[in-house]
C-alpha positions as CSV (number, residue, x, y, z in Angstrom):
1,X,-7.0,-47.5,-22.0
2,X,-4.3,-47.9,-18.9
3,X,-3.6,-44.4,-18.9
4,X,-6.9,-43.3,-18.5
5,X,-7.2,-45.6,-15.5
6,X,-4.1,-44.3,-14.5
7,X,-5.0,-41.1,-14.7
8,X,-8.4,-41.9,-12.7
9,X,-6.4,-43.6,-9.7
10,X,-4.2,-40.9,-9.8
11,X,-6.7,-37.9,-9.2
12,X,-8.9,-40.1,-7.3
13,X,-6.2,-41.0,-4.9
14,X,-5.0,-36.9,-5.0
15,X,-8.5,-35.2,-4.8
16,X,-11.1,-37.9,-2.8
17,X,-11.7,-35.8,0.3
18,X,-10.7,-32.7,-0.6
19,X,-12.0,-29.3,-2.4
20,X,-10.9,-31.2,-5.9
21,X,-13.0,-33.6,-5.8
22,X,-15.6,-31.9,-7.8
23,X,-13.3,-31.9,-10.4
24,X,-13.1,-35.9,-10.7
25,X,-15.0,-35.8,-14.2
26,X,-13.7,-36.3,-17.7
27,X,-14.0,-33.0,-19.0
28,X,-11.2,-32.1,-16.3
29,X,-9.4,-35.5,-16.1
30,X,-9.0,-35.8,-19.8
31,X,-8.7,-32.5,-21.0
32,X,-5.7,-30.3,-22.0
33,X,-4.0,-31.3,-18.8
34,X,-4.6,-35.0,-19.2
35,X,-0.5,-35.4,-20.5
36,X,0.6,-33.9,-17.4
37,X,-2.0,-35.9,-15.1
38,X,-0.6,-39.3,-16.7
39,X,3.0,-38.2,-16.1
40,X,3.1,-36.7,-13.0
41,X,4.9,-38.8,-10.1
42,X,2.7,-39.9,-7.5
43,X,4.7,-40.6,-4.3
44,X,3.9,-44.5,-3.2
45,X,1.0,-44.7,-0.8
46,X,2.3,-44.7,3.0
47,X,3.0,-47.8,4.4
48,X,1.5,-48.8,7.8
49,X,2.8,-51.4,9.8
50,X,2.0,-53.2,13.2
51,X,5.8,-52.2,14.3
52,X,5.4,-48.5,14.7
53,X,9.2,-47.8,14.5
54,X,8.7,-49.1,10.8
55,X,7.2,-45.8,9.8
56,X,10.0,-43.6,11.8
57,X,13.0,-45.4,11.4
58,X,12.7,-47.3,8.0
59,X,12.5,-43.9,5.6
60,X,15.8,-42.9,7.3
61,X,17.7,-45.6,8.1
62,X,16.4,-48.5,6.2
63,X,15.4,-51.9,7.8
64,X,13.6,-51.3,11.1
65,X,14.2,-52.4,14.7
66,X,12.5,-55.4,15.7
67,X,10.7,-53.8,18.7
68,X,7.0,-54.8,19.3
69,X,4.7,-52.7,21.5
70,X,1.0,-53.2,20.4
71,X,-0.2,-49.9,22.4
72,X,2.1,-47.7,20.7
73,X,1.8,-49.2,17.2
74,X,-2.0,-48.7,17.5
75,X,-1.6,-44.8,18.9
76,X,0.9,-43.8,16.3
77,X,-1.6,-45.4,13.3
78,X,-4.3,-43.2,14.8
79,X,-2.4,-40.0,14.7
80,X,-1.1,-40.6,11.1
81,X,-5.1,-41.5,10.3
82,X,-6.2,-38.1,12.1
83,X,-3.1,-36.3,10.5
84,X,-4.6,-37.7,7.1
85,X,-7.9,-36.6,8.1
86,X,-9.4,-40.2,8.5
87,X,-9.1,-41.2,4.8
């Protein structure tokens, strides 16, 4: 039963929003390709933070400055959100 979930949070998370999301049905998610759904890697979901250097420095250079600028923080969240078209 966990890898069907798994396999439904998966393509939910992939397809919501997009051309594939007519496909979200069981004849599709469990099907011939339902192996390779469950064991595909699915990159962890971005992680937003009130510190905007968190999501430009972090990734490359581990733990972040500690520089708080509440402006900026809230403009770079927007353009990731628009960048992710608003999902």
């Amino acid at each position: 039963m966990e890898d069907f979930q798994e396999v439904i949070n998966k393509k939910s998370r992939q397809w919501k929003g997009t051309d594939m999301a007519k496909y979200l049905r069981p004849e599709t998610l469990f099907g011939t390709k339902f192996d390779s759904y469950r064991n595909e890697y699915v990159s962890p979901p971005l992680k937003l933070s009130n510190n905007y250097n968190d999501a430009l420095y972090e990734p490359l250079h581990g733990q972040p400055p500690q520089v708080s600028d509440p402006e900026s923080a809230r403009v770079i969240e927007e353009a990731i959100d628009n960048a992710l078209g608003g999902q």
